[in-house]
ROZA-608203 format. One record per residue: residue in three letters; x, z, y of N, C-alpha, C in turn. Coordinates in steps of 0.02 Angstrom, whole numbers, plus 50000, padded with zeros to 5 digits. Each point is the difference from the previous one (the first is absolute). Last residue first. Layout:
N
ALAXZYXZYXZY...
END
This chain:
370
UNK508135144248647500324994649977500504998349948UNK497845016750174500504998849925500264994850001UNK498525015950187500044993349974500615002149937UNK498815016350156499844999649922500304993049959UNK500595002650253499685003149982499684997949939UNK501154988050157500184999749915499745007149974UNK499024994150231500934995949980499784999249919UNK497925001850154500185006749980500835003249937UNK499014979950156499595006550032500285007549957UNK500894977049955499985000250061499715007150024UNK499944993649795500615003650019500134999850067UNK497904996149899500255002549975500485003650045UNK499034976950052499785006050035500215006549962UNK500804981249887500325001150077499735004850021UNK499224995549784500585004750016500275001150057UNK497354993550018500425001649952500845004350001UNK497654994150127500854998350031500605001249942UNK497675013349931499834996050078501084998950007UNK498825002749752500415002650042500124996650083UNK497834999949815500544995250003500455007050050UNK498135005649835500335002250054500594992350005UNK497865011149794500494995650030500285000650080UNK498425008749775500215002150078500514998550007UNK497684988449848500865002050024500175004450054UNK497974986149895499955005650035500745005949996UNK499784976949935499715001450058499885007250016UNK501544981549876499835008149970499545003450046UNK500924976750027500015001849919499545006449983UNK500344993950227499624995749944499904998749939UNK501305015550126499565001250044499474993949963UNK502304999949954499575004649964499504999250033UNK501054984350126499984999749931499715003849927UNK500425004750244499254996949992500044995849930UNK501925010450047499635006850011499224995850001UNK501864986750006500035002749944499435007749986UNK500234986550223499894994749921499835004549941UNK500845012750186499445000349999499754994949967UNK502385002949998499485005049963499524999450012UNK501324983450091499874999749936499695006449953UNK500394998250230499594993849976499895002849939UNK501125012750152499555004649957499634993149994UNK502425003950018499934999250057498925001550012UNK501715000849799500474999650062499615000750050UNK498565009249802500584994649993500325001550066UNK498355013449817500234999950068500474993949994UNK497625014249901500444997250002500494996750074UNK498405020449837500044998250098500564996049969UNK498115013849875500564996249984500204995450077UNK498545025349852500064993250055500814997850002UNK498735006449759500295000850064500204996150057UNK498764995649790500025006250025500165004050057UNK500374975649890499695002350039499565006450047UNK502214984149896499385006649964499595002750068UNK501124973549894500235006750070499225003549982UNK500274978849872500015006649963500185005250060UNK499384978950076499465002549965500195005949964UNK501604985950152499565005850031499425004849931UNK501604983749979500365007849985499345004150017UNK500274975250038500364999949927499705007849981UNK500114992550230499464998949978500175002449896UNK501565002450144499795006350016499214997449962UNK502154990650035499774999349941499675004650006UNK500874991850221500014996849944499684997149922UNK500445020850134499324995650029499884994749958UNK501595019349920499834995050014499644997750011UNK500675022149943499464995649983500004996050054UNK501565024149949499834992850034499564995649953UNK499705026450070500364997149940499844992650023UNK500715026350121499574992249997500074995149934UNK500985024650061499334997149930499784994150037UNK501525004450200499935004749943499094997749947UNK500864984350159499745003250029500095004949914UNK501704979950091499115000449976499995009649990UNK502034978250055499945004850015499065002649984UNK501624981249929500415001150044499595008550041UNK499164988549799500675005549984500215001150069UNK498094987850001499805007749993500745001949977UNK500074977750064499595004150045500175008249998UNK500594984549828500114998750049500285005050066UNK498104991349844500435006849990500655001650025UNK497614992750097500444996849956500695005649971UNK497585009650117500464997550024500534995449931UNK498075014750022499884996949967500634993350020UNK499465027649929500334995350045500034993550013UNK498655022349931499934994149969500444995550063UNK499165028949943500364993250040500324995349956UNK497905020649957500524994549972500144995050033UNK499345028550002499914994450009500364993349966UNK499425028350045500204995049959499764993250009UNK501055019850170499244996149963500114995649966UNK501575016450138500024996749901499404997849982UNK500965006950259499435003249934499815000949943UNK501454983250113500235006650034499805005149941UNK499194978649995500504999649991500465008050003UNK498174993650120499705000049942500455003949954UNK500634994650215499655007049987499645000449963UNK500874978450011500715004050015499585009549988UNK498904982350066499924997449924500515006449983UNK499314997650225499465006249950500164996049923UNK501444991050169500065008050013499295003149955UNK500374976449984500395000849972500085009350009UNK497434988950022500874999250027500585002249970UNK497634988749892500345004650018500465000850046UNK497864984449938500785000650003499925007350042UNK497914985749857500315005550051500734999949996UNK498504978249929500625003449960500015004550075UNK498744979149978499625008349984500265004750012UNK500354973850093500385003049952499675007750027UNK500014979150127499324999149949500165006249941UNK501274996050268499975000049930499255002049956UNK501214990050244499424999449950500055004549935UNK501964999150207499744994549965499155004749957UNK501005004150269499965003349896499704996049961UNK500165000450234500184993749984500115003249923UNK498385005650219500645002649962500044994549959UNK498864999550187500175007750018500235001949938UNK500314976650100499575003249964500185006849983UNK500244983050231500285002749914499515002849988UNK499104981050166500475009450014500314998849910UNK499194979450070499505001950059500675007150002UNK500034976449888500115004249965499785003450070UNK500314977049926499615004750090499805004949954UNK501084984149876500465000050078499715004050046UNK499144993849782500375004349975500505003750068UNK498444982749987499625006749999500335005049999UNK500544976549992499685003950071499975006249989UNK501624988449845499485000449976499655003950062UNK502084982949879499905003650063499255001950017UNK501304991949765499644997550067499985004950045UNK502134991149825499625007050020499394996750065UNK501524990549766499925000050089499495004149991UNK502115003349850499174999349984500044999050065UNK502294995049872499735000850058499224998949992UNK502365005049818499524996650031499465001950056UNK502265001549830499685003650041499514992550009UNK502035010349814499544996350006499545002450075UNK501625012349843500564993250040499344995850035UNK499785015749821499934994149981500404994650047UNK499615026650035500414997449937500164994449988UNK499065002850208500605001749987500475000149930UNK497764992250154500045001449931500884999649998UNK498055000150204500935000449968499775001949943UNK498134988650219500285004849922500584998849989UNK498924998250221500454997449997499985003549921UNK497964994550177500245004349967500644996749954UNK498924993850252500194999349932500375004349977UNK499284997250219499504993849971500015000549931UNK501975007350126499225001250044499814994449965UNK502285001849961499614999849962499065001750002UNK502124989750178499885006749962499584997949925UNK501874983350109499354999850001499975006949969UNK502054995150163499824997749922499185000750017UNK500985012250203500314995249951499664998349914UNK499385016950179499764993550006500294994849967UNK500305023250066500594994450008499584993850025UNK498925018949900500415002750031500204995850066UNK499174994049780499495002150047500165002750054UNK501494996149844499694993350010499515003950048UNK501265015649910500264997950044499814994050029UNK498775013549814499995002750076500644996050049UNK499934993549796499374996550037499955003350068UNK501705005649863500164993150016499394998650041UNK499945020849908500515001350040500184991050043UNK498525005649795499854999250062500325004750062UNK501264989549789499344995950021499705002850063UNK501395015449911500184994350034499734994450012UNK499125017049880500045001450049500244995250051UNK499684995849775499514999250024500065003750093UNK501805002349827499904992850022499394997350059UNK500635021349927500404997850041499874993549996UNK498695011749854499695000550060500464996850054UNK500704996349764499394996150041499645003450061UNK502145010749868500044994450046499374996550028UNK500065016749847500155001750042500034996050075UNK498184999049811500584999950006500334999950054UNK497855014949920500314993950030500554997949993UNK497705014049878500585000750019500194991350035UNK497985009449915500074993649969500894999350012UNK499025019950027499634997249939500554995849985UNK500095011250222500285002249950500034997649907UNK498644988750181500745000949998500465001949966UNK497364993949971500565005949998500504998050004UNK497314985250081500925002549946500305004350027UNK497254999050049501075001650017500254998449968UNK497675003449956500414993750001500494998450030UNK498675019649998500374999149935500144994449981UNK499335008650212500625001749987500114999849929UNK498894980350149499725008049975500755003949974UNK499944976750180499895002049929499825009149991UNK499984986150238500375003149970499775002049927UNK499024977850158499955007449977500615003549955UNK500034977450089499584999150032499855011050015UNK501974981949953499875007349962499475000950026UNK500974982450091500234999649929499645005349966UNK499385001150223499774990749968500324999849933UNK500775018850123499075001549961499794994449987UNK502225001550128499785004449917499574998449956UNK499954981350196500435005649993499915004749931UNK500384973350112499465004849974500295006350003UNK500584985250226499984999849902499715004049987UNK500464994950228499395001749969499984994849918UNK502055008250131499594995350014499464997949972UNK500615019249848500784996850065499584992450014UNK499075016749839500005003350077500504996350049UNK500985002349766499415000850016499865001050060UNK501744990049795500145003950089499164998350004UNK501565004449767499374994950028500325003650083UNK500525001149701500335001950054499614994850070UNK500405013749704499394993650053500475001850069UNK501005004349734499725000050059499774996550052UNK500945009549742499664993450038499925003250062UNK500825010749786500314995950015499784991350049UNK498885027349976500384996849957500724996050034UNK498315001050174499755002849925500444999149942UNK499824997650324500354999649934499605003849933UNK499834989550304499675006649910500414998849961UNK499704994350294500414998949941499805005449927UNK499494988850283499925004549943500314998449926UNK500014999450308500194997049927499875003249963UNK498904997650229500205003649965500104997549930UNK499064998050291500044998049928500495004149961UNK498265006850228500605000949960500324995649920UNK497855006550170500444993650022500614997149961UNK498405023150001500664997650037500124992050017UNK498565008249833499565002550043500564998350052UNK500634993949790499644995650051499634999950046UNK501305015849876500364991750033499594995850047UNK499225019849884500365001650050500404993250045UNK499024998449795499584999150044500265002150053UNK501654996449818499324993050023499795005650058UNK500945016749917500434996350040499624993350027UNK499055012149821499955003550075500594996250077UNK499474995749765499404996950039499895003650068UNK502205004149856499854992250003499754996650037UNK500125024849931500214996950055500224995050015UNK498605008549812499564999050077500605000050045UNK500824992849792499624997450022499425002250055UNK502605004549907499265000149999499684995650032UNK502275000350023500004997849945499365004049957UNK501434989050239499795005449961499894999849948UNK500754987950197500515001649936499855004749950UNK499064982250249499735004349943500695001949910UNK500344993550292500204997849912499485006949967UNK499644989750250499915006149946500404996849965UNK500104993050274499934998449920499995006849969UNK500225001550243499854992749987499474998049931UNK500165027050106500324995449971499734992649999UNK498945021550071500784999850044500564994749975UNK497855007649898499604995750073501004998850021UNK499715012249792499934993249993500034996050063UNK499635022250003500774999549977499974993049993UNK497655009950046500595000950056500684997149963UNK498554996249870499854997550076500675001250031UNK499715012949791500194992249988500004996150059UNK499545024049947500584998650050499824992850015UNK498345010349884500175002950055500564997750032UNK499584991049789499245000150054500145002550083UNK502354998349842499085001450001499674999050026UNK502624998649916499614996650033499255004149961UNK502155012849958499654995249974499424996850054UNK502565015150055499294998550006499734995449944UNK502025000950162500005005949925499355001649974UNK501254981550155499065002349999500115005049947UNK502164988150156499745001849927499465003950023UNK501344981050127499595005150020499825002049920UNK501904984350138499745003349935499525004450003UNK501574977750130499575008250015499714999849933UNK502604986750045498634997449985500235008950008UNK502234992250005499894998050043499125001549989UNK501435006849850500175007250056499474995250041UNK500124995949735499974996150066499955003350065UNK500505008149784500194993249979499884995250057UNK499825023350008500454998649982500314991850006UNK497755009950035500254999750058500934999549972UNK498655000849809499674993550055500695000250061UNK499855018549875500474996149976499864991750014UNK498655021350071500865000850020500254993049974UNK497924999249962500174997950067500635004050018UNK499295003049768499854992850040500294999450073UNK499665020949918500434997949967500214993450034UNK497905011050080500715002250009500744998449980UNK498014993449884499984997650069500445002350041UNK499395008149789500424992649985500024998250093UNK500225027249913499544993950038500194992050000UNK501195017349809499914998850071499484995850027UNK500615006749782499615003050008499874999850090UNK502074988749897499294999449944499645005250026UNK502214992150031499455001350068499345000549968UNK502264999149901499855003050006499545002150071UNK500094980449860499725003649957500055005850051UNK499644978150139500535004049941499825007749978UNK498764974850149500115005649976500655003049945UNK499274978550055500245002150079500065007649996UNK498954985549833500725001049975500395001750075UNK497685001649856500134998950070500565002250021UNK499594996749756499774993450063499765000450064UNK501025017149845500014994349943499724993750033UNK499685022250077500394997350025500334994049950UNK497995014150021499884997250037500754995950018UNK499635020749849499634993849966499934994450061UNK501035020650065500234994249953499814995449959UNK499015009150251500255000849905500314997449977UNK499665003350276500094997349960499925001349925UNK498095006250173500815002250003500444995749936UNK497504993150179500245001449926500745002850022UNK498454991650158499985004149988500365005849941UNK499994977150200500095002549909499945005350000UNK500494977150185499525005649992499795000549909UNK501674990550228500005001349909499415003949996UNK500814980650204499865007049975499684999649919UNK501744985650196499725001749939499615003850002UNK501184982550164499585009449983499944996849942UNK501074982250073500225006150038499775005549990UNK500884979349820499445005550043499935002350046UNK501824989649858499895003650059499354999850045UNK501164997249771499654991450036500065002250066UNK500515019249859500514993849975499934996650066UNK497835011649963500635003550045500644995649998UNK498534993449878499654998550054500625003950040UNK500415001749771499964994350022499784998750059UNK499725018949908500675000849975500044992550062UNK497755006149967500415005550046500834996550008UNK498794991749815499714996750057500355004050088UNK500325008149778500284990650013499725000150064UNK499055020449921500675000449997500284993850044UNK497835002449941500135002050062500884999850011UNK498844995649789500054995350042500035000550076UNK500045018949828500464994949957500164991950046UNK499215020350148500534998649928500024995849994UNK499375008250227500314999849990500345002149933UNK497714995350146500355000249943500594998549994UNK498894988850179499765006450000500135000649906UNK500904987650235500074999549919499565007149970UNK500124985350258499945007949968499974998049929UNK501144987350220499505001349935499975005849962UNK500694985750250499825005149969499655000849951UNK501774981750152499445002049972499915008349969UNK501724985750153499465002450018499415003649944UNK502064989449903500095006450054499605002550037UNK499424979749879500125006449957500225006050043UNK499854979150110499505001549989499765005649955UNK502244990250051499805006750053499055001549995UNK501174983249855500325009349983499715003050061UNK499224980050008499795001749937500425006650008UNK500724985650141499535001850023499525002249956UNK502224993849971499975007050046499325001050010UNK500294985449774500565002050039499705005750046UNK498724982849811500085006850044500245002650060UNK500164977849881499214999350008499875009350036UNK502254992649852499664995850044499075002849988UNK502215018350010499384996049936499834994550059UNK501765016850065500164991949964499414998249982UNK499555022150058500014996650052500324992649984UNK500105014749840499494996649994499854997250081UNK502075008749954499784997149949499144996649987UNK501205017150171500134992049991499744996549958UNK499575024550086499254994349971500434993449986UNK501415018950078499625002949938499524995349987UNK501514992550176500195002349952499805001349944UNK498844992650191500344994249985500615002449932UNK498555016550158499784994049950500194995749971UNK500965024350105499924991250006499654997349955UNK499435025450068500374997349969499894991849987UNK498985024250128500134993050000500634997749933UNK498305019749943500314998850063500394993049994UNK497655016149922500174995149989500895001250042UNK498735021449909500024995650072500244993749997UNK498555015549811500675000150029500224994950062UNK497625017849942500574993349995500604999749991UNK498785022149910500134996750065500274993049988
END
């Protein structure tokens, strides 16, 4: 359920930036009217939530499907350890409506889809795109632009991140930078390439700033332009962006937004890997997670093999038996599972569908070890 906005003076909780020359009352009450939907609430849903509410917003809405982990709190720092398995969206907006009793809060316990994306999107000004795939990237763009709707976007890799506003006064949008969504074995791995804690907070706040330029109207947005961060180096720079017809008369969605994959590899689920497991079929789990990873928790006889160094290993793995590999989330086993799959072709290979999350999510610490 929402939470109910209620009056509180302006001139108290906004002074400080009500002093800004070029803002003051008629800029804060342009935020109080507005409505944005942040859709993702981590590593860059976090800032951006944290900060818009702060600014005072008047609606918000959260839309997430995910429960917190602890692998998720090293940089979405609105969270605490003992809420770790709670709905992040529920969480969030108790402690939103903390930090600001006066904005409405609406939490989406939900992942944006085909099916909702209209309807939930149509009830808002602005998107903050805070996600961190890519069909809900091209799903948000088009939804955006089937609406009218602009929308900040923001990525991170490592120690860099991009940051843009799309769809705003007929700027370009998604698909002028990204024309097509990549295949799924040209993903980078998150889990792979891992993040530092701090660069999604940076990158959030970035578009926590733009969503208030667009907002406000104050300063210049970035419509027109992609914003790079190089964070290790301290270094940024600005790509201009063209604005592309084709990309603006987008007609309906697409009846799905699943990225592509070019990859052979059958996956298993974690409930018939588990009744393998049960049965004692002999088999061979191949973890391919960092190590890291696999002490903090892995699947009875899994043995770890590094994605990493998995090319190094693959040629002596025995091939007799079938062999199902697994990581955090299931990128990196199905790499590693079309890895034999070329070495050894006539292999019985198995990536693990959702890897450890889908695991313990569906089935806790069942057979797990640490």
């Amino acid at each position: 359920m929402p939470t109910s906005p209620k009056n509180f003076a302006m001139d108290n909780r906004y002074s400080r930036q009500l002093q800004l020359p070029g803002f003051g009352p008629e800029s804060q009450k342009k935020l109080q009217n507005a409505k944005v939907l942040v859709v993702g609430a981590g590593g860059l849903g976090v800032p951006v939530l944290q900060y818009l509410a702060g600014m005072g917003v008047g609606m918000l809405g959260l839309v997430d499907g995910d429960l917190i982990s602890l692998t998720n709190l090293h940089r979405q720092v609105l969270y605490s350890t003992p809420e770790v398995g709670k709905p992040k969206v529920e969480v969030a907006a108790q402690k939103l409506a903390q930090l600001n009793p006066a904005i409405q809060l609406v939490p989406y316990q939900t992942h944006l889809t085909t099916q909702n994306a209209l309807q939930i999107i149509k009830e808002y000004d602005l998107v903050v795109d805070a996600t961190d795939n890519f069909e809900a990237r091209y799903l948000i763009n088009d939804a955006c632009v089937l609406l009218g709707k602009p929308f900040v976007y923001g990525a991170l890799h490592q120690y860099e991140g991009q940051v843009s506003v799309f769809n705003f006064a007929g700027g370009p949008t998604y698909r002028c930078l990204y024309p097509n969504p990549p295949t799924a074995v040209e993903i980078p791995d998150c889990n792979t390439a891992g993040v530092l804690g701090v660069v999604p907070g940076l990158v959030g706040c970035q578009q926590a700033l733009e969503a208030v330029k667009v907002i406000t109207g104050v300063g210049k947005s970035l419509s027109g332009y992609l914003l790079m961060l190089d964070f290790l180096n301290q270094s940024q720079h600005k790509i201009k962006l063209k604005a592309k017809p084709e990309n603006q008369r987008i007609q309906r969605l697409q009846a799905s937004y699943a990225v592509a994959s070019c990859t052979t590899v059958p996956e298993i689920a974690p409930s018939e890997l588990m009744e393998w497991m049960n049965q004692g079929k002999k088999l061979l789990l191949l973890d391919v997670r960092e190590e890291n990873e696999y002490v903090a928790g892995h699947l009875q006889k899994a043995l770890l093999t590094p994605l990493s160094m998995f090319e190094h290993q693959v040629d002596q793995l025995p091939t007799h038996l079938p062999m199902v590999t697994i990581c955090q989330k299931g990128g990196r086993s199905l790499k590693a599972a079309q890895m034999v799959l070329d070495k050894h072709a006539g292999a019985e290979v198995y990536s693990m569908k959702g890897g450890m999350e889908a695991w313990q999510e569906q089935l806790h610490n069942h057979l797990v070890v640490s």
